[in-house]
VMD Tcl script that draws the C-alpha trace (Angstrom):
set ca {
  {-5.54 -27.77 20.05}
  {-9.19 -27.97 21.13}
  {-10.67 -24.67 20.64}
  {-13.15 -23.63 24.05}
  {-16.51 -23.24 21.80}
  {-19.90 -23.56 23.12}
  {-23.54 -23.19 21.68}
  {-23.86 -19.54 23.24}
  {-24.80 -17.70 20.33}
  {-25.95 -14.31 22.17}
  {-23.62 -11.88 24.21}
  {-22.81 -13.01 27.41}
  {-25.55 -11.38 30.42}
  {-23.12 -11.65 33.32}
  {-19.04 -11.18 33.29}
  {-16.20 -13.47 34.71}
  {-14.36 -12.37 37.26}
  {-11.96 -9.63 36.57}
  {-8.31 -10.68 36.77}
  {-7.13 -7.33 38.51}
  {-4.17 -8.79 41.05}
  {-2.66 -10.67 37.94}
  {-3.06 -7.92 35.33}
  {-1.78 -5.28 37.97}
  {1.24 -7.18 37.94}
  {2.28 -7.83 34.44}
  {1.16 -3.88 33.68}
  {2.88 -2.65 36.31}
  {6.29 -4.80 35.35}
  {5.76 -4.02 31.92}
  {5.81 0.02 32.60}
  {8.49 -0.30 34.38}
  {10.40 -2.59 31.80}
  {9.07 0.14 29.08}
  {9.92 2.81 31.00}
  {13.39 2.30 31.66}
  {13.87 2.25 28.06}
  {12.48 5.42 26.71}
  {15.63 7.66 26.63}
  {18.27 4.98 25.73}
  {17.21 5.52 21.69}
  {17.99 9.21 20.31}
  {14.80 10.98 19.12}
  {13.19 9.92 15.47}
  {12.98 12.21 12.78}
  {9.33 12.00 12.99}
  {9.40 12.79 17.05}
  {11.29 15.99 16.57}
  {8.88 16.91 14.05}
  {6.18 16.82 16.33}
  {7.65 19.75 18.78}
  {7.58 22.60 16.28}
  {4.40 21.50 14.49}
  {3.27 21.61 18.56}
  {4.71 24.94 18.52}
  {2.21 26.22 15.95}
  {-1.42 25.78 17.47}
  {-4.05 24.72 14.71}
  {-7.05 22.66 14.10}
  {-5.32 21.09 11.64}
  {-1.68 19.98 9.76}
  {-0.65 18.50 6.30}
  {0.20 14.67 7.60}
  {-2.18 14.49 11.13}
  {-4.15 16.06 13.43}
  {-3.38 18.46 16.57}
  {-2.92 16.52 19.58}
  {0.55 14.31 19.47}
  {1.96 17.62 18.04}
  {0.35 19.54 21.66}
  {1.69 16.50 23.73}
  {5.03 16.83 22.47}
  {5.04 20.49 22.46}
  {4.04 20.38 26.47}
  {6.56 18.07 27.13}
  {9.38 19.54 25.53}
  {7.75 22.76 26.84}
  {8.60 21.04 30.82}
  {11.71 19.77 29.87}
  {13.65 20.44 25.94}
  {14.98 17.97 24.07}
  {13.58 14.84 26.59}
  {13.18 12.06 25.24}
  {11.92 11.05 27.98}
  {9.51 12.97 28.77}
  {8.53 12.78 25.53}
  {7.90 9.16 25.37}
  {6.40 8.59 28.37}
  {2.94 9.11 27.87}
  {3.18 6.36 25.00}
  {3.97 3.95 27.22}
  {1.11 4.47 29.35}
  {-0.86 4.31 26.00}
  {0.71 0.88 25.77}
  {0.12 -0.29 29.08}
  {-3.66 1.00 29.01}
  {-3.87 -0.91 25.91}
  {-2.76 -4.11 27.03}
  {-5.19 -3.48 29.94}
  {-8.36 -3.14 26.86}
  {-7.07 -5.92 25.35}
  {-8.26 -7.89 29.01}
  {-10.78 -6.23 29.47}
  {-12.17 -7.09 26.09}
  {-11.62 -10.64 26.76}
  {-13.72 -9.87 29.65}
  {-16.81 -8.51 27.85}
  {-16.77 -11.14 25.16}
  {-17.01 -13.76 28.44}
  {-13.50 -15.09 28.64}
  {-12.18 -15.59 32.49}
  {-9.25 -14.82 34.04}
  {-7.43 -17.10 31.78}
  {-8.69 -15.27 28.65}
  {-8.18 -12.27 30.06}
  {-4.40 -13.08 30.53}
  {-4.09 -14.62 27.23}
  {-5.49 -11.19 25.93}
  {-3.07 -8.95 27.23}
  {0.46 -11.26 26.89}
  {-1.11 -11.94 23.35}
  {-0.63 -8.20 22.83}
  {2.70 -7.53 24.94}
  {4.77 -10.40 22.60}
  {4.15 -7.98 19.62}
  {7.00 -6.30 18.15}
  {3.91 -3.55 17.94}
  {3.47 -3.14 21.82}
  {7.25 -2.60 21.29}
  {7.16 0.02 19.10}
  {4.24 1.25 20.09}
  {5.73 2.17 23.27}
  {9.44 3.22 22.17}
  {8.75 6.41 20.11}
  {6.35 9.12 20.74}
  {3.63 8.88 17.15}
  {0.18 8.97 16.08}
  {-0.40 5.59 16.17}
  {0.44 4.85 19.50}
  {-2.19 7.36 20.06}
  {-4.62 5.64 17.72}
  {-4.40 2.27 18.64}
  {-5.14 3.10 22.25}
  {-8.51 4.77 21.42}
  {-9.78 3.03 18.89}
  {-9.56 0.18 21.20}
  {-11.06 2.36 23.76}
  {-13.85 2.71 21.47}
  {-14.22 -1.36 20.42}
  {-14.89 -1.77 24.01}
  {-17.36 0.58 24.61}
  {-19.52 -0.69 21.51}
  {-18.71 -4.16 22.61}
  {-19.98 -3.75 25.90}
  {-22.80 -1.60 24.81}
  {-23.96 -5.12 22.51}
  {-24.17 -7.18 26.41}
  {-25.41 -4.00 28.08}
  {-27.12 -1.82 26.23}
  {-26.42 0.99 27.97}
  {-26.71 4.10 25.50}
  {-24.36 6.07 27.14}
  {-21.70 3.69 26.05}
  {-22.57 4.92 22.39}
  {-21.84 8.54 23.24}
  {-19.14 7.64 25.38}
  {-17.47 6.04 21.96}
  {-18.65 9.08 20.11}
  {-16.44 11.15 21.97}
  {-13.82 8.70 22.25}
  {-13.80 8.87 18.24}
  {-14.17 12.75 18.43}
  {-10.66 12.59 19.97}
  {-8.96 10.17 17.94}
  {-10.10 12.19 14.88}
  {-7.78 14.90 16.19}
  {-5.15 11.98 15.95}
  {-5.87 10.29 13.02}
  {-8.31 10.31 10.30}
  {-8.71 6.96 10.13}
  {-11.39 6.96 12.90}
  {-13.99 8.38 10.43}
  {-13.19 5.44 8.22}
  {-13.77 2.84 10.98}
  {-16.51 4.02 12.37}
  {-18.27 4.57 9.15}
  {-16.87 1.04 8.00}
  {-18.37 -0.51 11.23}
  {-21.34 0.97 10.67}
  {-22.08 -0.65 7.09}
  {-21.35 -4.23 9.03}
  {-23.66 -3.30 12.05}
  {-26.37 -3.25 9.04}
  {-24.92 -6.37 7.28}
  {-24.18 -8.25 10.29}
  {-26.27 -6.75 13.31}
  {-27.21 -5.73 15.84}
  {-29.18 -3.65 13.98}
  {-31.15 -2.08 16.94}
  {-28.80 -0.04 17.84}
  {-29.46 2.36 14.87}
  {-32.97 2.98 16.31}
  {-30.97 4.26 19.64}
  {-31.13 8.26 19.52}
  {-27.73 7.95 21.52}
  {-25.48 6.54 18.21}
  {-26.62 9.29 16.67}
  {-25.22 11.80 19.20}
  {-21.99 9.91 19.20}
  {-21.53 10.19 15.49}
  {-22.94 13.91 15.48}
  {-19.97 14.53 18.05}
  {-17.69 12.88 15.78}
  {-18.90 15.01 12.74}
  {-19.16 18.39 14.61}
  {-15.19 17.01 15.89}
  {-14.21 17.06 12.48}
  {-15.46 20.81 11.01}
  {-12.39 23.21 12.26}
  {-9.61 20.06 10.37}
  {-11.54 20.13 7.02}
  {-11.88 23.28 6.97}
  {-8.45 23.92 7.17}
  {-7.97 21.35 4.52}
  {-10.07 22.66 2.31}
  {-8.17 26.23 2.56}
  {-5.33 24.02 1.46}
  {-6.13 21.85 -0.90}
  {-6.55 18.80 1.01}
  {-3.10 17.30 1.45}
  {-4.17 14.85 4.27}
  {-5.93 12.97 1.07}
  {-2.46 13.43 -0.71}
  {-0.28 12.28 2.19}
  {-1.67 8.43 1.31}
  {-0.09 7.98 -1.84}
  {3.00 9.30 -0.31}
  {2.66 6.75 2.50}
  {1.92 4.15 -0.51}
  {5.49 5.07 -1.74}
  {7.23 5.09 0.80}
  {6.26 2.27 2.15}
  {7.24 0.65 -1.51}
  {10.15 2.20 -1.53}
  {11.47 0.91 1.28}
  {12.24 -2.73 -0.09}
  {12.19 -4.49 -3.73}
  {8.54 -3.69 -4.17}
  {5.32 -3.83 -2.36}
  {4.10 -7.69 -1.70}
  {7.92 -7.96 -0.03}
  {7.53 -4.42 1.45}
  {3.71 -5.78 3.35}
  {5.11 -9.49 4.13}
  {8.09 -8.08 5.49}
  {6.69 -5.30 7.75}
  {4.01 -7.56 8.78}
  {6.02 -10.11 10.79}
  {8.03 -6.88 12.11}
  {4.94 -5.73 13.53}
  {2.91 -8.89 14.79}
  {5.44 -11.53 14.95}
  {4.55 -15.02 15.91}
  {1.63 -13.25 17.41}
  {0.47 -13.20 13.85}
  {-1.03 -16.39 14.10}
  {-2.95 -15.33 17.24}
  {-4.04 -12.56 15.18}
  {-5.12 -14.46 12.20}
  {-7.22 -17.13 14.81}
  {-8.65 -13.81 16.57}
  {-10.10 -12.79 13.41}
  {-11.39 -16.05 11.76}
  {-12.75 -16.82 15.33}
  {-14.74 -13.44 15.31}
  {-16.13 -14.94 11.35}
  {-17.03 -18.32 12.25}
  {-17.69 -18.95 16.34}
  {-21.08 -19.10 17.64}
  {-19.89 -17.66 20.92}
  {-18.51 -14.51 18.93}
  {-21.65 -14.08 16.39}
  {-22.81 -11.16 18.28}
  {-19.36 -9.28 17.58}
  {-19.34 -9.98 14.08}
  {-19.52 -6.33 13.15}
  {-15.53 -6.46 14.66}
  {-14.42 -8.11 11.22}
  {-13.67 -5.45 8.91}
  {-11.53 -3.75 11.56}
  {-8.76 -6.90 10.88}
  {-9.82 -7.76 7.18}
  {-9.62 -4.63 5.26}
  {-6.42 -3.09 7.17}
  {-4.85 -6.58 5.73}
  {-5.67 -6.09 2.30}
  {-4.83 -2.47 2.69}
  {-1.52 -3.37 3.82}
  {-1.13 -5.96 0.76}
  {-3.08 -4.68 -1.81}
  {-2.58 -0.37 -1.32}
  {0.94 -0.64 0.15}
  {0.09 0.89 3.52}
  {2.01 0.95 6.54}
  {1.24 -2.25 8.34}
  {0.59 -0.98 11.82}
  {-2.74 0.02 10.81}
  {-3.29 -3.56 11.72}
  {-2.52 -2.52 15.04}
  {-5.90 -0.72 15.97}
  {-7.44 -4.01 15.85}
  {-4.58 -6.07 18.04}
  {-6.60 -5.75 21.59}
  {-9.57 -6.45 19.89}
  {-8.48 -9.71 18.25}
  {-6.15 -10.82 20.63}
  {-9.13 -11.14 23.09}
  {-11.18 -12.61 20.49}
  {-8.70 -15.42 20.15}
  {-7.89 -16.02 24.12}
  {-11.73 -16.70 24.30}
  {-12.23 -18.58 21.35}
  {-8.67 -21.04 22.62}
  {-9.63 -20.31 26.60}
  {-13.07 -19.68 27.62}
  {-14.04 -20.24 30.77}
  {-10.58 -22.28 31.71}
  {-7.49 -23.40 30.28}
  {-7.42 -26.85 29.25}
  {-4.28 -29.03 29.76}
  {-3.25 -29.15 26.07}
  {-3.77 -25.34 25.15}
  {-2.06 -24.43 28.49}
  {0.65 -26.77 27.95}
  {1.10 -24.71 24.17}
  {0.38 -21.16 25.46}
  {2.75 -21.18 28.38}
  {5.58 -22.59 25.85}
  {4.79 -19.67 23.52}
  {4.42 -16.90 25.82}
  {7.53 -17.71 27.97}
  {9.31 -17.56 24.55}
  {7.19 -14.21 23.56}
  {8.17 -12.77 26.80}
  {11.38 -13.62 27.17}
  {12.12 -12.25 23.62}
  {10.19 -8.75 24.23}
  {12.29 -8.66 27.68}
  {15.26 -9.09 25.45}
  {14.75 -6.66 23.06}
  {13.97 -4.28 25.12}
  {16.89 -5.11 27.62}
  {19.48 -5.42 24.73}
  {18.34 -3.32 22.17}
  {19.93 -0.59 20.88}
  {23.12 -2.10 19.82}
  {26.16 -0.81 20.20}
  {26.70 1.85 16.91}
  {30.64 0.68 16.60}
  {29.02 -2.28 15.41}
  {28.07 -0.93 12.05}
  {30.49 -0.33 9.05}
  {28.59 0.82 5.93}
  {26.03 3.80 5.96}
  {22.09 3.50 5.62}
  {21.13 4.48 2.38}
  {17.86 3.09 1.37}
  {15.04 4.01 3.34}
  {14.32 0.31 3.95}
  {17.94 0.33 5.51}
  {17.37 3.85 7.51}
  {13.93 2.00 9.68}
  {15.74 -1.38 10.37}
  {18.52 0.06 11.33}
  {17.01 2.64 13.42}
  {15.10 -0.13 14.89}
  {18.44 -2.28 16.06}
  {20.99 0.87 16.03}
  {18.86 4.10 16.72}
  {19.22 7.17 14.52}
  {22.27 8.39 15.51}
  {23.73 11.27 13.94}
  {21.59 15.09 14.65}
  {23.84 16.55 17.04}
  {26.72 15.97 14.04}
  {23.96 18.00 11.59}
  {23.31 20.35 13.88}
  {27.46 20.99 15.10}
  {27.36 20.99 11.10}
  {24.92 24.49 10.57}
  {25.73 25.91 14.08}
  {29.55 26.17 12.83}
  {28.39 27.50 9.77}
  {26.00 30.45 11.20}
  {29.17 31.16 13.48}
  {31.41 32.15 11.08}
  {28.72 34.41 8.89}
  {29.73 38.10 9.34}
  {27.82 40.49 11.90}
  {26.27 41.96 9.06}
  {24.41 39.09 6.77}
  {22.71 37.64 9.98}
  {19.64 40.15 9.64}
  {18.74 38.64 6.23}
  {20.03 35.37 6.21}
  {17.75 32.23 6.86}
  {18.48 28.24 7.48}
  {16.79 25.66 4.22}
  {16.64 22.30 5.17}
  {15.75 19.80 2.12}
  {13.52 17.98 4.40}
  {11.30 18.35 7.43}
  {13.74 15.70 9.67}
  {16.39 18.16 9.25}
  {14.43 21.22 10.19}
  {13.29 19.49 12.65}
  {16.67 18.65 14.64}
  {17.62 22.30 13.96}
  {14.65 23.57 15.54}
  {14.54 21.38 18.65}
  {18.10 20.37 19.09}
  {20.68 23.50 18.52}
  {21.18 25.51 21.66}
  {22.68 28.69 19.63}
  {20.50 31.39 18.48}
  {20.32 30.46 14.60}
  {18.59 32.28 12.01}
  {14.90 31.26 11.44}
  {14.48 27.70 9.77}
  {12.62 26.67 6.84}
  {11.84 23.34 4.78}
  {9.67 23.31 1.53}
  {8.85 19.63 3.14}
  {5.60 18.10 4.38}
  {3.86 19.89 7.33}
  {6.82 22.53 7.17}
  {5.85 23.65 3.94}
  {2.70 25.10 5.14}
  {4.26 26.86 7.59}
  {4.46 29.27 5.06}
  {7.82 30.79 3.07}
  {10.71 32.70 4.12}
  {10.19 36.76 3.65}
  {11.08 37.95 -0.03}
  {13.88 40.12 1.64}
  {15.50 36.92 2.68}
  {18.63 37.36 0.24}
  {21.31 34.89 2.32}
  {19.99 31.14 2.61}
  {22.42 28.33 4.40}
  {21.36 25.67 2.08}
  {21.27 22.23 3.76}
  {20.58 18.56 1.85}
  {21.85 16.44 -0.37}
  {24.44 16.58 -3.18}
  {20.85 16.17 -5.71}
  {20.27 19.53 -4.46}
  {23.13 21.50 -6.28}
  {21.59 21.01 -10.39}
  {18.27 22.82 -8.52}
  {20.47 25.38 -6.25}
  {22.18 27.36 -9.06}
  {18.94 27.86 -11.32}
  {17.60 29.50 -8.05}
  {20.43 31.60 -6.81}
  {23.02 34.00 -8.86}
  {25.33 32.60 -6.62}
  {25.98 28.92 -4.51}
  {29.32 28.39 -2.79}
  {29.76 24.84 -0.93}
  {30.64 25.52 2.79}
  {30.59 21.81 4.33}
  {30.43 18.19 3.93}
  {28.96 15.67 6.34}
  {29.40 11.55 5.76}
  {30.15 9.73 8.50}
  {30.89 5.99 6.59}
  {28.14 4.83 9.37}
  {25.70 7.29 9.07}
  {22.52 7.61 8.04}
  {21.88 9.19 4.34}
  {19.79 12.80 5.00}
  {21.40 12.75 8.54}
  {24.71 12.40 9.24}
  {25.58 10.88 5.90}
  {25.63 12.74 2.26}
  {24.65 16.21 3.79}
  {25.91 19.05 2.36}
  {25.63 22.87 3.41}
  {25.47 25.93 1.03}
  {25.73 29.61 1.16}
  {23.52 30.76 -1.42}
  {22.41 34.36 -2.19}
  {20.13 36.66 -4.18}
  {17.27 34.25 -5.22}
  {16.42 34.32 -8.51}
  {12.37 34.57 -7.81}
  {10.64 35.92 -4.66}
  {9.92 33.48 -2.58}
  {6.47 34.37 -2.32}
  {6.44 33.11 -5.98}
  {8.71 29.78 -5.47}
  {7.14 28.66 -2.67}
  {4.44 26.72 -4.32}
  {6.71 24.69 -6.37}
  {9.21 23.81 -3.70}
  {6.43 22.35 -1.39}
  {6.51 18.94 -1.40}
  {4.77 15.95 0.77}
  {7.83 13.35 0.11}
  {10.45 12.76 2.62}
  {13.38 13.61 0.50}
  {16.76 12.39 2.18}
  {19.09 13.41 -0.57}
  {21.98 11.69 -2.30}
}
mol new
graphics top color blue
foreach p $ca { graphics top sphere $p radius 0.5 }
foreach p [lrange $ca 0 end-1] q [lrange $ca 1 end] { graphics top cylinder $p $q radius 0.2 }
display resetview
């Protein structure tokens, strides 16, 4: 295959055409494709989360900033418990970012070709998949910080300072996302210096954009600080999990790579060695770090591999130019058509087919490894069983524990489902886990606690209550461990310790699923 190079070794002064009739078509198919989708998978633990952190406005949370958390709260706000209406900003995210992905093409000189290359490079990723099937931060993140690539990379053909502000304030909002937007844009910096163009440092306006981004970030550190930072602690939890979740952490990265870029990995891999090495691209090479170091992050830290995916539009359209240019040759056309009706035809597929039917499955999902593929294939079936589970429970309590009796959930999933799922009027809900934790503890007059987790739990339960009596078992032989598998419910009472004092020690960052 005969790569498109050329001798141009400066940013391109005039763009190609724009291909707007032939990307309005494949967006517009593709929302609708997405869209009919979104409410076919039940909600992920991590979704349902989202609505009561929502619930509780701040500036900032343990695990992520404050706006998914206000999206999801709004939309579950206009219509509870809809997935739908949950998801379906995502998939606009998604679409929009298949959209930068051409338009990026676009700025770095690639035609309509390019362009078109660009965006199906980025639809035939299992990560335009996800990115688009359950509401999370980084759909959120990937969307902007490609919003922001394409702003700096037109302000390097432009040089239109406004573009710099512009991408400033993009940043500003992602940081309320994710903080991995202070990382990139600090990172990019560094290679603006190494790599150029180093004019734009003596432009007043990046220096307004980054002072937005650092005056964005005051009111989240803040509340960090008053909390001992556990956004810095919630990466070696990531690290672990992400470990944990096959037979170590080179098999844990290889595998979750090709779930996330699939044969588009190679496009990926050309994207980014075309942005080192082509003349055309030289101008852009301040672009590389944003695909190099998420990749050794991924293999060498154990981080969760769709960090890669803030740099997909980007090098997507960096490999479309670098294989299209101006035009499609024969050869490369002859390749890229074979690939992409397969790509295509496989995302329409998966999407179409996907989940499979649940009487399909015979053993439970243990492992957390086994929990995300599954969910993947299967969806997470099993929280209206949990939450049947503690309604039943709560029913049958007399008149007269209800005033001091609270709901314990052994992690922040469960809570979670309780909080957003039940219909019944249950007692309030508490978890010791993640971002629930810091929603502070349960009142020291709380003596009656329905206990709900996993049989691990019950050493721990009677060193903190005089007395534990098991009330209910849940393990459905095809359910998932923490869900609707290996739960267990207690009635404990009199706690041994305030809570006030406990609290502390029960707090915990881990996503504990019990067995």
């Amino acid at each position: 295959m005969r790569a498109a190079e050329d001798i141009q070794t400066t940013a391109p002064t005039a763009l190609p055409t724009f291909a707007w009739r032939e990307l309005s078509i494949l967006s517009g198919l593709l929302a609708v494709l997405l869209s009919a989708r979104v409410g076919r998978y039940p909600l992920w633990g991590d979704e349902l989360y989202l609505v009561p952190v929502g619930r509780r406005p701040s500036w900032g949370f343990a695990d992520q900033g404050p706006l998914v958390p206000l999206q999801a709260y709004l939309s579950d706000l206009i219509a509870p418990g809809s997935a739908v209406l949950l998801r379906l900003p995502v998939v606009v995210l998604t679409v929009a970012t298949v959209g930068l992905a051409a338009l990026i093409a676009r700025e770095l000189g690639g035609g309509r070709a390019a362009q078109l290359v660009a965006a199906l490079s980025y639809i035939c990723t299992p990560f335009a998949v996800q990115q688009s099937a359950a509401l999370s931060t980084f759909a959120y993140d990937a969307a902007l910080i490609s919003l922001v690539c394409w702003l700096l990379i037109r302000w390097v053909r432009t040089r239109q300072d406004l573009l710099l502000i512009a991408a400033g304030v993009v940043a500003a909002v992602d940081f309320q996302v994710k903080w991995m937007v202070l990382g990139i844009w600090g990172v990019l910096g560094i290679s603006v210096l190494l790599c150029g163009p180093r004019e734009v440092f003596r432009r007043p306006a990046l220096w307004a954009g980054t002072a937005i981004l650092a005056l964005s970030t005051i009111p989240a550190l803040l509340w960090q600080a008053r909390h001992e930072w556990p956004q810095i602690a919630m990466g070696a939890v990531i690290r672990s999990e992400q470990t944990a979740m096959s037979d170590g952490q080179l098999a844990s990265a290889i595998r979750e790579l090709i779930l996330t870029t699939g044969p588009s990995g190679i496009l990926l891999l050309l994207g980014i060695w075309a942005v080192a090495r082509a003349p055309r691209l030289r101008p852009y090479r301040f672009l590389l770090p944003l695909g190099v170091i998420p990749l050794l992050a991924v293999f060498l830290a154990g981080l969760r591999p769709y960090y890669l995916g803030d740099g997909f539009a980007v090098f997507y359209a960096t490999a479309a130019v670098y294989l299209v240019g101006d035009e499609l040759r024969d050869r490369t056309k002859k390749l890229l058509t074979a690939y992409f009706v397969i790509g295509v035809t496989t995302v329409v597929a998966a999407v179409c087919l996907l989940p499979l039917p649940h009487s399909w499955l015979h053993t439970p999902a243990i492992r957390n490894g086994d929990m995300a593929i599954r969910a993947q294939f299967f969806g997470l079936h099993g929280w209206p069983q949990l939450v049947d589970t503690v309604e039943r429970a709560v029913a049958a309590l007399p008149d007269t524990e209800r005033s001091d009796t609270i709901i314990m959930t052994q992690n922040y999933w469960q809570a979670s489902a309780l909080d957003v799922l039940s219909t019944k009027d249950l007692p309030p809900i508490y978890s010791p886990s993640r971002g629930y934790g810091y929603f502070g503890p349960p009142p020291d007059t709380a003596t009656r606690v329905l206990y709900l987790g996993g049989d691990s739990l019950a050493p721990t339960l009677t060193t903190q209550f005089t007395s534990v009596t098991p009330l209910a078992r849940l393990d459905n032989p095809t359910g998932y461990q923490g869900v609707n598998h290996g739960i267990r419910l207690w009635h404990c009472t009199t706690p041994v310790r305030p809570w006030s004092q406990t609290w502390p020690e029960l707090m915990t960052l881990r996503l504990e699923h019990g067995d």
